[in-house]
C-alpha positions, -999 to +999 in steps of 0.1 A: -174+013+058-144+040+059-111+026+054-096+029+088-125+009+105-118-019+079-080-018+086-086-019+126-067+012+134-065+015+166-053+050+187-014+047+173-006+028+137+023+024+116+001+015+085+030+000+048+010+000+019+031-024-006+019-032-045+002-017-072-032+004-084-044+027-055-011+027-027-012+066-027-046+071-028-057+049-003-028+069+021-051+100+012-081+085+027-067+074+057-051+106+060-083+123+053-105+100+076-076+102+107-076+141+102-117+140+108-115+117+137-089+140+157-059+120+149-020+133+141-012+124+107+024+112+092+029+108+055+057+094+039+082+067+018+107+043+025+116+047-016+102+077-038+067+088-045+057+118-063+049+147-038+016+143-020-011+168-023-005+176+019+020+199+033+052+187+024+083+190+050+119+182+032+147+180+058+172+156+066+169+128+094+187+144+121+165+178+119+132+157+112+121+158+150+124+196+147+107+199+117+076+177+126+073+198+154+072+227+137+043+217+113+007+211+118-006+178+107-015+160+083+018+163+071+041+148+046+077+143+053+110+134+032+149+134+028+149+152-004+139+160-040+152+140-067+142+137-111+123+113-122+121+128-158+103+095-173+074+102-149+075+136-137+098+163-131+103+156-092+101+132-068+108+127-033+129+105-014+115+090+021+138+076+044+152+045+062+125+022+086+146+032+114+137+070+122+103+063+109+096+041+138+112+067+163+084+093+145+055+071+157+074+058+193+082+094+202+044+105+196+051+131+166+020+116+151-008+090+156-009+068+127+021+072+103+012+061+068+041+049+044+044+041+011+068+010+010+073+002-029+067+020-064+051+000-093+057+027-118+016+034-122+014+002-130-022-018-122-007-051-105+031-058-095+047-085-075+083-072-055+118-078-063+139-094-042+153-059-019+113-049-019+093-037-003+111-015+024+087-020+051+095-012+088+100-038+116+073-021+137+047-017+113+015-026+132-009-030+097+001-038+062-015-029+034-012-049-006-029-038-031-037-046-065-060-030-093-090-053-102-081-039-139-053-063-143-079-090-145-081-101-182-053-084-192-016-099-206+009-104-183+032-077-198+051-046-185+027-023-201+001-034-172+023-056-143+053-041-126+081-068-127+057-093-150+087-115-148+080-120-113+045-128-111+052-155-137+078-170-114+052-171-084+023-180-104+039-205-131+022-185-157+041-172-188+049-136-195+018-128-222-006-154-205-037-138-191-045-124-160-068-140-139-085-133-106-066-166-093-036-146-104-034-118-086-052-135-052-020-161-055+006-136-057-012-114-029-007-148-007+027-156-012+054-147+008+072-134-025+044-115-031+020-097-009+032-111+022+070-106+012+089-091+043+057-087+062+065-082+101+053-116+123+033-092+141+014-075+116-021-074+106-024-078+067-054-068+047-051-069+010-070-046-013-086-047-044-090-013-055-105+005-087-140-018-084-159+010-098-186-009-113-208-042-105-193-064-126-150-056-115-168-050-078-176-097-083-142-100-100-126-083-070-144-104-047-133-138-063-097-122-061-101-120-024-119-153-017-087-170-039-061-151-016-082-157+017-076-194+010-045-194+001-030-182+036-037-175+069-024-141+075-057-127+062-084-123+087-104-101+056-097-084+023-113-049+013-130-044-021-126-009-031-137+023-055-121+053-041-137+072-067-171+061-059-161+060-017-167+021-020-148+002+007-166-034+011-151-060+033-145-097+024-139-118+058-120-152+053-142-178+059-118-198+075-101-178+103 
């Protein structure tokens, strides 16, 4: 099943993608899989992200109307370039919710993709409290987590903001991750579903299920977050590497 189809995008689509383990690469596909069915593609950030491999448009807000016009999409699109020297030499800064919207409303582009936390390559994270930037109007969004978190400590060196998940989770920073762990976080509104608009579709993904055996442990992820709340309709089990996008439907809904 391609991506889009499993997100339910429809004709226009302000689509956050929030968490850890695939955010930018699953903006590619959709990108990709929009471009292919005819569609007008935006790219961008509401924090930083390392440049994406599309053509890249830096401007500021009050010339970014001009600019978008004056580019073909798929295109990327940010405020400016800033260091990030512990990653990689440059970044790029997106910008506020507020313009973003005004890209989609005023028909610039057809679905406008945004990448609405960082997790500092990190395989799982759960947000601070002033994350994730994600816009009022956003129509779909998007958690992920890596399924490669599963068995591994709850430590900085594989969790974004470890401290976090521990506080949502009860665990203890250096307990094991479980599957029950990352569905719980994905669930909770100070997780996954933190500042998520009312009117939103949410579909969490478990990405980087590249073999049999993570493709079963991303699925009892999903069925542990599909109970756990209401918001999700289905989940997505994904290899991006190996084009694998399977869907999970809550039972319940």
């Amino acid at each position: 099943m391609q991506l889009s189809t499993a997100l339910g995008l429809g004709d226009r689509a302000l689509v956050a993608f929030v968490g850890a383990g695939g955010k930018k690469t699953a903006m590619h596909r959709l990108a990709m899989e929009g471009t292919e069915q005819g569609y007008d593609i935006g790219f961008t950030t509401t924090t930083q992200m390392p440049p994406p491999d599309l053509p890249l448009t830096v401007t500021n807000v009050e010339r970014l109307p001009d600019a978008l016009l004056e580019t073909e999409p798929p295109v990327a699109f940010a405020s400016e370039w800033v260091s990030d020297p512990e990653r990689v030499d440059r970044k790029v800064r997106g910008f506020d919710p507020e313009p973003l919207t005004a890209v989609l409303d005023r028909g610039f582009v057809d679905w406008l993709l945004v990448k609405a936390d960082g997790a500092r390559a990190r395989e799982f994270k759960a947000p601070d409290t002033n994350e994730p930037v994600v816009p009022d109007e956003a129509t779909h969004v998007v958690p992920v987590a890596s399924v490669h978190a599963v068995g591994e400590p709850l430590t900085e060196a594989v969790v974004h903001r470890p401290e976090r998940v521990a506080a949502i989770t009860g665990l203890s920073v250096g307990d094991t991750i479980t599957p029950e762990t990352i569905g719980t976080v994905l669930a909770s509104p100070d997780g996954g579903l933190r500042h998520v608009p009312d009117a939103a579709a949410v579909t969490p993904v478990i990405n980087k299920a590249d073999m049999p055996g993570l493709m079963e442990t991303a699925r009892a992820v999903l069925e542990h977050a599909l109970g756990e709340t209401s918001r999700f309709t289905r989940g997505l089990v994904t290899s991006f590497e190996r084009d694998v996008c399977l869907p999970v439907e809550n039972k319940s809904s």
